[in-house]
FITOR-833498 format. One record per atom (N, C-alpha, C, CB): residue number from 1; x, y, z negated; chain; atom name; residue in one letter. Coordinates in Angstrom, 3 decimals. Glycine has a CB too. Example, Ala and Ser with C-alpha at 12.3 -4.5 7.8 and 13.67 -1.06 7.14 Angstrom:
2
PT    nr         xx         yy         zz   kette   atom   rest
PT     1     13.190     -5.690     -7.800       A      N      A
PT     1     12.300     -4.500     -7.800       A     CA      A
PT     1     13.200     -3.300     -7.800       A      C      A
PT     1     11.308     -4.473     -9.046       A     CB      A
PT     2     12.850     -2.250     -7.080       A      N      S
PT     2     13.670     -1.060     -7.140       A     CA      S
PT     2     12.900      0.030     -7.870       A      C      S
PT     2     14.084     -0.598     -5.725       A     CB      S
This chain:
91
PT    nr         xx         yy         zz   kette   atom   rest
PT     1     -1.363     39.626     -7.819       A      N      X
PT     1     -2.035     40.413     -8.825       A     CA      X
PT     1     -1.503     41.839     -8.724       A      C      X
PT     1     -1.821     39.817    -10.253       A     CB      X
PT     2     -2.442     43.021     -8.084       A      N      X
PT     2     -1.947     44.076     -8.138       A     CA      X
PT     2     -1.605     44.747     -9.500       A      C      X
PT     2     -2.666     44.696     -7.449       A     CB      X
PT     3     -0.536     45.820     -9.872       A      N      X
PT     3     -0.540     47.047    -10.742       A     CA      X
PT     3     -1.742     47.353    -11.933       A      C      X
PT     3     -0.587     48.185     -9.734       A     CB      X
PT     4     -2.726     47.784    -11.028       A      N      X
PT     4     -4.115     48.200    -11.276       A     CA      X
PT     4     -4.965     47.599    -12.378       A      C      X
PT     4     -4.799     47.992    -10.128       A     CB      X
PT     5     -4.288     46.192    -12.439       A      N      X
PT     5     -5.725     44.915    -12.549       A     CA      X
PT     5     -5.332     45.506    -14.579       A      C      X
PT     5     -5.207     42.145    -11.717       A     CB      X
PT     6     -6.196     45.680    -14.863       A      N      X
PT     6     -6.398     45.800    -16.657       A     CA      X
PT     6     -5.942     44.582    -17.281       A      C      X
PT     6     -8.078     45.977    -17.228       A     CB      X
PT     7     -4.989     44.683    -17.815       A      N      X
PT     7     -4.329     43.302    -18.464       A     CA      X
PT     7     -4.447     43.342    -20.041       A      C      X
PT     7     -2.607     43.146    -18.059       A     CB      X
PT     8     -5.600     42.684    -20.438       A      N      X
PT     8     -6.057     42.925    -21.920       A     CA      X
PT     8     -6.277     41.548    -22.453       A      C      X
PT     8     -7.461     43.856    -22.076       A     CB      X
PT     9     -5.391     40.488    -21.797       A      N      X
PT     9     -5.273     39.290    -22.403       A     CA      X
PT     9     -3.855     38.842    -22.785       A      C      X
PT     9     -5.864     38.378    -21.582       A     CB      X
PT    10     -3.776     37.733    -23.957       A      N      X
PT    10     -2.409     37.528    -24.374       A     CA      X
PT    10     -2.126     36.034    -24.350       A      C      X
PT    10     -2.150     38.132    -25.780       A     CB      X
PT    11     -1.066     35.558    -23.792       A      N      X
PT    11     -1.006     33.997    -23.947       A     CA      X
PT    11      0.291     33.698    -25.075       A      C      X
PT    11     -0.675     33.194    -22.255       A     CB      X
PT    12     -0.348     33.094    -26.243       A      N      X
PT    12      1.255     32.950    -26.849       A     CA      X
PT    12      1.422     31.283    -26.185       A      C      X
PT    12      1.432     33.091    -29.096       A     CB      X
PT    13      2.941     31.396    -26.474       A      N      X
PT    13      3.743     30.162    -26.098       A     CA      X
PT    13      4.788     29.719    -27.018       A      C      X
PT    13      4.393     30.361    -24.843       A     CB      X
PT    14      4.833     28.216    -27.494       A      N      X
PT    14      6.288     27.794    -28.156       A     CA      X
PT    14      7.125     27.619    -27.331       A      C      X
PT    14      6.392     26.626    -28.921       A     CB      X
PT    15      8.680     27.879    -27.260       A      N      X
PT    15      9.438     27.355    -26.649       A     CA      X
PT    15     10.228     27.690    -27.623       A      C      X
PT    15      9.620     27.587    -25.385       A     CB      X
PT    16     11.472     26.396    -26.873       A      N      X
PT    16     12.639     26.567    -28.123       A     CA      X
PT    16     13.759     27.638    -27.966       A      C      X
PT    16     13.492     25.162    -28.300       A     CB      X
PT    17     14.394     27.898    -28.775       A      N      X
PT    17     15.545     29.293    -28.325       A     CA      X
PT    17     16.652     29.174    -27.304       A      C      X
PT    17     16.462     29.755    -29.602       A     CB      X
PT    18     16.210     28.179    -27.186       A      N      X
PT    18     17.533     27.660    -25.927       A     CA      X
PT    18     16.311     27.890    -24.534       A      C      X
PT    18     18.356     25.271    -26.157       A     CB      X
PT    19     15.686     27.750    -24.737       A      N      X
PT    19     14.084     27.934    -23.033       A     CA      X
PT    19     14.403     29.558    -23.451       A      C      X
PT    19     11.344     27.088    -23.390       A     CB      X
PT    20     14.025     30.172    -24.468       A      N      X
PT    20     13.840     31.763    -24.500       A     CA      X
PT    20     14.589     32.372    -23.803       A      C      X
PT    20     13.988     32.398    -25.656       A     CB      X
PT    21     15.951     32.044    -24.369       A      N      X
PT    21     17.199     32.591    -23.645       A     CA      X
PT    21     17.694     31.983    -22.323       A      C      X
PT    21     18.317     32.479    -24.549       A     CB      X
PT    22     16.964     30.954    -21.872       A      N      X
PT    22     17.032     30.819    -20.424       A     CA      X
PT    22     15.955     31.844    -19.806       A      C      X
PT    22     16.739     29.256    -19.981       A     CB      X
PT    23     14.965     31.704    -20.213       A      N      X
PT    23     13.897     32.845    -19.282       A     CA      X
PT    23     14.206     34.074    -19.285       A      C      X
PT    23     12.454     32.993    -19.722       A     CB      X
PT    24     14.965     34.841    -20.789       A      N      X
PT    24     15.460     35.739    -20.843       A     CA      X
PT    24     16.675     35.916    -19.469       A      C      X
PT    24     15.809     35.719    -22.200       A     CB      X
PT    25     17.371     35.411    -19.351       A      N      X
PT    25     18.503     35.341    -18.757       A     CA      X
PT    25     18.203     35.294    -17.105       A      C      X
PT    25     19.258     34.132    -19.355       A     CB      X
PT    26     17.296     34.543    -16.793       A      N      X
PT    26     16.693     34.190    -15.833       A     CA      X
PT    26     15.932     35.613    -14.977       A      C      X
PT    26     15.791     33.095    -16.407       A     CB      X
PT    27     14.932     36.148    -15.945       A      N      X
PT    27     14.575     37.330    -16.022       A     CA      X
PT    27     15.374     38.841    -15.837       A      C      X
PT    27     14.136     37.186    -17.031       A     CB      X
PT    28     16.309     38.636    -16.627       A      N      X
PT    28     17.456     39.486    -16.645       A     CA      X
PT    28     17.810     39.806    -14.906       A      C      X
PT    28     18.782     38.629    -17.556       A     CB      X
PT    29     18.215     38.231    -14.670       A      N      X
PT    29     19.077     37.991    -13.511       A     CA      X
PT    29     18.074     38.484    -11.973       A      C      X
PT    29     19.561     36.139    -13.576       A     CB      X
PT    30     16.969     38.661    -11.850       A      N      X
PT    30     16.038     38.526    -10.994       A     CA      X
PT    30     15.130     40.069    -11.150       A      C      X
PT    30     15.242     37.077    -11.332       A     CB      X
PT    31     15.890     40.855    -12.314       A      N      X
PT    31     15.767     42.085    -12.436       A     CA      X
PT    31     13.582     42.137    -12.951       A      C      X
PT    31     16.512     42.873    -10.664       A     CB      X
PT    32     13.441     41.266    -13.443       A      N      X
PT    32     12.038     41.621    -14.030       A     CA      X
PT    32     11.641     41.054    -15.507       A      C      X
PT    32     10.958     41.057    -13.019       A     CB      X
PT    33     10.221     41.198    -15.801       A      N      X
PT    33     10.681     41.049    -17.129       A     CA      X
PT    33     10.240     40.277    -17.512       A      C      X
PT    33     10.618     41.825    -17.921       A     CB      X
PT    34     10.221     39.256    -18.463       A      N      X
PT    34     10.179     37.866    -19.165       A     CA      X
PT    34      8.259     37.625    -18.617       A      C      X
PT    34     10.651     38.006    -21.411       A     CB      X
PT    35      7.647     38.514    -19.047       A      N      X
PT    35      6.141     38.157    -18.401       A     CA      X
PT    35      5.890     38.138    -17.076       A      C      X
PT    35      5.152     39.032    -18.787       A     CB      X
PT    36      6.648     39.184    -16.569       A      N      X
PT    36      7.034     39.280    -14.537       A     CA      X
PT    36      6.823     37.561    -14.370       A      C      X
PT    36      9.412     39.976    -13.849       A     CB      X
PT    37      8.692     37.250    -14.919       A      N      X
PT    37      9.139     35.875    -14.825       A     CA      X
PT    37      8.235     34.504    -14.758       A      C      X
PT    37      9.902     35.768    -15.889       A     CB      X
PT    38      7.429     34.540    -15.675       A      N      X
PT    38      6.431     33.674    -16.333       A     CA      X
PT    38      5.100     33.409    -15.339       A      C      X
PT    38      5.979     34.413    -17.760       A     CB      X
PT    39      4.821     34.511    -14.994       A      N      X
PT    39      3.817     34.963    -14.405       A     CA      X
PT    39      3.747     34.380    -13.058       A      C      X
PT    39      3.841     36.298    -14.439       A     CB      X
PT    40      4.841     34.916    -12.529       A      N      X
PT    40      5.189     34.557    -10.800       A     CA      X
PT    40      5.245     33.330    -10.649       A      C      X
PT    40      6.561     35.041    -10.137       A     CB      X
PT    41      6.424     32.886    -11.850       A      N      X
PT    41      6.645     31.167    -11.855       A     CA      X
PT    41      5.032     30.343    -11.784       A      C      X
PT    41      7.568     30.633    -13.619       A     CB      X
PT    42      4.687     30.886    -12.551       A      N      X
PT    42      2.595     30.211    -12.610       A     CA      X
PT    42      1.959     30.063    -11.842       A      C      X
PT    42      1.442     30.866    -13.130       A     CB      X
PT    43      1.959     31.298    -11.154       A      N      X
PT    43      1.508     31.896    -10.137       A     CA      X
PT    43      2.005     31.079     -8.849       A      C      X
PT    43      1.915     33.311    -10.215       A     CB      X
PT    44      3.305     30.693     -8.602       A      N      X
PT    44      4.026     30.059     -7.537       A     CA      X
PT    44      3.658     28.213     -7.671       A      C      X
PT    44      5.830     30.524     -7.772       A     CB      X
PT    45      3.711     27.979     -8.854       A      N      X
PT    45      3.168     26.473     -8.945       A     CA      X
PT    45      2.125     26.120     -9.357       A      C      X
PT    45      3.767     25.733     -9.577       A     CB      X
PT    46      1.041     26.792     -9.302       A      N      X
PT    46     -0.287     26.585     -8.819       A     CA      X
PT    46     -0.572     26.979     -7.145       A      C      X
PT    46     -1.200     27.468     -9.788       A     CB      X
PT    47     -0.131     27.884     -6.453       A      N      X
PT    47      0.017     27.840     -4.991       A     CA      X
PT    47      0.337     26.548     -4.469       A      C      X
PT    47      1.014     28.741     -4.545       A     CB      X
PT    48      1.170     26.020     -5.547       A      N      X
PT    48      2.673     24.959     -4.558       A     CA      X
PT    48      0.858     23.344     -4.785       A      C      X
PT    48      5.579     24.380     -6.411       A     CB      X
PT    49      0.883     23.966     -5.881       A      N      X
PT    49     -0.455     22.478     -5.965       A     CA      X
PT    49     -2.261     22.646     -5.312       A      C      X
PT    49     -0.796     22.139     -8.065       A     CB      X
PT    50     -2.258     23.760     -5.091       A      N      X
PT    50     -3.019     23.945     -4.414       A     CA      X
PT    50     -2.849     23.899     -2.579       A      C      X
PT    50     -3.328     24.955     -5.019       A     CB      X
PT    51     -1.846     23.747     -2.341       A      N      X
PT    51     -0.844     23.462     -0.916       A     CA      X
PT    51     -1.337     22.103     -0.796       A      C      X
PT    51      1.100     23.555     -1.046       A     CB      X
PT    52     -0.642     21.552     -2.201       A      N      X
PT    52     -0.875     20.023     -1.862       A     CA      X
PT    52     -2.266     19.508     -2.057       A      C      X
PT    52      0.021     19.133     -2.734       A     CB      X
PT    53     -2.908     19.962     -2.419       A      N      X
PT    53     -4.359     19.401     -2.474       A     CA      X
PT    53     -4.766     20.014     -1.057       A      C      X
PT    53     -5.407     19.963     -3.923       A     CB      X
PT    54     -4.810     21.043     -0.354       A      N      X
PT    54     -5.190     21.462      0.854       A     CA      X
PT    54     -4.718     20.252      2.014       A      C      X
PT    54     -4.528     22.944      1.065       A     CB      X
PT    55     -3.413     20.356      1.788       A      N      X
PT    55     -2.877     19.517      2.756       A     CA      X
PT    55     -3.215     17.926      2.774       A      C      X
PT    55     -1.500     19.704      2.635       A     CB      X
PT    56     -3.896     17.188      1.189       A      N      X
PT    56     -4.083     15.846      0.949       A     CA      X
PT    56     -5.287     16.017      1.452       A      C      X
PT    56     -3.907     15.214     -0.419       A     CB      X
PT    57     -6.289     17.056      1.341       A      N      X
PT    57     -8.017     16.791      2.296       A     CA      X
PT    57     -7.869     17.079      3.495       A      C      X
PT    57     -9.424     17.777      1.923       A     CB      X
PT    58     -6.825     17.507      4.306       A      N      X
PT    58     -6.730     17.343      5.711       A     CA      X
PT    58     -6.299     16.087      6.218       A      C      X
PT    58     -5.928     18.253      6.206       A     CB      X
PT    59     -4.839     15.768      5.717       A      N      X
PT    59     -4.595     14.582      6.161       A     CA      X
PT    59     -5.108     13.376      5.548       A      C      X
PT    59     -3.442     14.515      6.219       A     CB      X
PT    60     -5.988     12.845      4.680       A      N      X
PT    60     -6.434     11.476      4.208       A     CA      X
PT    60     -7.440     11.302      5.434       A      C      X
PT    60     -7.170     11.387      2.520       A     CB      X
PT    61     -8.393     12.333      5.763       A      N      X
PT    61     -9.439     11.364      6.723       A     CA      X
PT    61     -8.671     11.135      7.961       A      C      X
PT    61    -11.019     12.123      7.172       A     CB      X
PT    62     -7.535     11.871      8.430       A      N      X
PT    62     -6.689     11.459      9.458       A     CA      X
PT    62     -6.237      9.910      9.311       A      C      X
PT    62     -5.490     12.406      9.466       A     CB      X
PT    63     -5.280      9.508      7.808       A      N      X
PT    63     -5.115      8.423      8.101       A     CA      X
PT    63     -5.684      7.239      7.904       A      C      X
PT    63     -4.386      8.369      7.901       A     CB      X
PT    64     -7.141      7.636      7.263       A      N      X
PT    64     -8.107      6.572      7.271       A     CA      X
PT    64     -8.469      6.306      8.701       A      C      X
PT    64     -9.345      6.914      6.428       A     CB      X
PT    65     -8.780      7.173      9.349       A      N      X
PT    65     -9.163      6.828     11.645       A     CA      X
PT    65     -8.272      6.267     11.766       A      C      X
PT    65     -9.136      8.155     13.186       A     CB      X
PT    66     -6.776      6.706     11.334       A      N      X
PT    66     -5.403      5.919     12.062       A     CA      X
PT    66     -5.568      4.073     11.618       A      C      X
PT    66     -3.548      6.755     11.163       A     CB      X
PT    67     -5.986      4.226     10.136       A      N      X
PT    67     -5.881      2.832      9.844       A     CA      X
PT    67     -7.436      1.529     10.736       A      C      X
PT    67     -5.929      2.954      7.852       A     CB      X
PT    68     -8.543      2.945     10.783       A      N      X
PT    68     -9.654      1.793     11.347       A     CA      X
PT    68     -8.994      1.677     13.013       A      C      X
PT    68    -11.722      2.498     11.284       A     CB      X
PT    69     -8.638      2.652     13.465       A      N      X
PT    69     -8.291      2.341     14.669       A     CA      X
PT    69     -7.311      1.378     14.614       A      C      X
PT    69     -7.938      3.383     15.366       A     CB      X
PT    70     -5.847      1.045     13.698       A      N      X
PT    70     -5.175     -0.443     13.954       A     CA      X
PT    70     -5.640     -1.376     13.533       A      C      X
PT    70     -4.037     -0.688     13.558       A     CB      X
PT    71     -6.982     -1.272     12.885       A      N      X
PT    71     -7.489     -2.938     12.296       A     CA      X
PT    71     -8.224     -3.183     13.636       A      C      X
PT    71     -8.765     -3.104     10.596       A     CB      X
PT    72     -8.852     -1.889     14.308       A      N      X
PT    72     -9.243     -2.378     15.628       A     CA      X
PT    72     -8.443     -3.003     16.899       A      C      X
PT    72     -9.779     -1.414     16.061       A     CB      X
PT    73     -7.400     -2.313     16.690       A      N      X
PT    73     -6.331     -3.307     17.765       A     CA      X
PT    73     -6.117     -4.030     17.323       A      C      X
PT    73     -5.130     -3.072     18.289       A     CB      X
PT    74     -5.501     -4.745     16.048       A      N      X
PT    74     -5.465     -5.541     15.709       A     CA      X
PT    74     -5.876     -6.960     15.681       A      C      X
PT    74     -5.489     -5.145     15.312       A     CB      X
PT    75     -7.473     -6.392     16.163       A      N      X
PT    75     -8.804     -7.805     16.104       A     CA      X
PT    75     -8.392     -7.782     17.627       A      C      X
PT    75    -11.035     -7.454     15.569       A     CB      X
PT    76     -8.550     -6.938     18.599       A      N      X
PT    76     -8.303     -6.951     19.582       A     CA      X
PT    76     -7.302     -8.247     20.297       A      C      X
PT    76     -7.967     -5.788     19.575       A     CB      X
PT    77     -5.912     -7.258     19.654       A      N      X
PT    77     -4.764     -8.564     20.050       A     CA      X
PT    77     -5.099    -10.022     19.718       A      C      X
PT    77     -3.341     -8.373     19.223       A     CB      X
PT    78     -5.585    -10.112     17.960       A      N      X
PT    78     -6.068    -11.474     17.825       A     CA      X
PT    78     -6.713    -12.181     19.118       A      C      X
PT    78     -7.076    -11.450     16.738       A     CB      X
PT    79     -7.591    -11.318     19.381       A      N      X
PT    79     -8.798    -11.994     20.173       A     CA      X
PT    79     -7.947    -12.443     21.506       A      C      X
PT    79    -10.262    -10.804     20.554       A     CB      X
PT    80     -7.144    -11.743     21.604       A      N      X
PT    80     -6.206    -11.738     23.377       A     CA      X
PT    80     -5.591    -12.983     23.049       A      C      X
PT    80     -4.721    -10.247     23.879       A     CB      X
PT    81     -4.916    -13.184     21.717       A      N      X
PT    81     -3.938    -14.347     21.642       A     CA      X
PT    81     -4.720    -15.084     21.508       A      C      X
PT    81     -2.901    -14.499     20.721       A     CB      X
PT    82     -5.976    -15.889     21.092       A      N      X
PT    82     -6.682    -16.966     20.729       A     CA      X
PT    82     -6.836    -17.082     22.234       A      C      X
PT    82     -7.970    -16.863     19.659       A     CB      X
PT    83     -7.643    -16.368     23.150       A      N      X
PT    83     -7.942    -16.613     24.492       A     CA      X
PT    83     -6.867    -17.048     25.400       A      C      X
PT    83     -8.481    -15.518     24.992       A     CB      X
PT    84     -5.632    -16.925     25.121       A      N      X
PT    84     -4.413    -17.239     25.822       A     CA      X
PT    84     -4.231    -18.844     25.238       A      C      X
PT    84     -3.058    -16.061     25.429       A     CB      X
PT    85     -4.585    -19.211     24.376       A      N      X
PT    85     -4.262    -20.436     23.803       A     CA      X
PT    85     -5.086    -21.303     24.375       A      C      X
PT    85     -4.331    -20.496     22.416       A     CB      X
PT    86     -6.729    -20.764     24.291       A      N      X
PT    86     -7.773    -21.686     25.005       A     CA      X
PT    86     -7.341    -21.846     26.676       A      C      X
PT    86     -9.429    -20.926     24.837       A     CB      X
PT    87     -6.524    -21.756     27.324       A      N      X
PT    87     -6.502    -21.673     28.917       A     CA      X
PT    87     -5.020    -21.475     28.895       A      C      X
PT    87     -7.476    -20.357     29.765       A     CB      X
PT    88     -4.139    -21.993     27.824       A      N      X
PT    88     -2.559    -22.991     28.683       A     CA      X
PT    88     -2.636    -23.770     29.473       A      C      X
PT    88     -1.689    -23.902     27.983       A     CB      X
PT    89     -1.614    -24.001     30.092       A      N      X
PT    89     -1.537    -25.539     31.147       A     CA      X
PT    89     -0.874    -26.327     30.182       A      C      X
PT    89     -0.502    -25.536     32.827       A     CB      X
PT    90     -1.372    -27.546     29.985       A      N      X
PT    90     -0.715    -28.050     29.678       A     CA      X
PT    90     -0.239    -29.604     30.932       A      C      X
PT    90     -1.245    -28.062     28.371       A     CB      X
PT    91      1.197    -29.747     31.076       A      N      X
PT    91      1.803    -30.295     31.832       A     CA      X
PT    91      2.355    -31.980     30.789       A      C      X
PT    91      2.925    -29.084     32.406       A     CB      X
């Protein structure tokens, strides 16, 4: 969010005085200011869940192929071991 952007909205929030004075402190420590703080933090864990939703629609149809492809070997081997059974010697 650049400088620029017109910021003419307000979010209130409860927290208890022990959260205040952590964000305060937090804020303090990281040299910005309690809305900076708030903001970025928001800002950073909606990225972090939007990561993971990116990354869960790439890899699910991957491991759905991975799984039809081992039910396909799978029938496969079956089929190899039943055919090995029909044509033992038996002695």
């Amino acid at each position: 969010m650049g400088t620029d952007t017109k910021k003419n909205e307000t979010i209130k929030i409860r927290v208890s005085k022990e959260q205040k004075d952590l964000f305060k402190y937090v804020a303090t420590q990281k040299n910005m200011t309690l809305t900076e703080l708030l903001i970025v933090g928001t800002e950073e864990l909606i990225n972090k869940e939007n990561l993971k939703s990116k990354e869960i629609e790439i890899v699910t149809p991957r491991v759905e192929r991975l799984e039809r492809e081992f039910e396909i070997i799978k029938a496969r081997m079956e089929d190899r071991k039943q055919a090995t059974k029909k044509f033992k010697w038996h002695w």
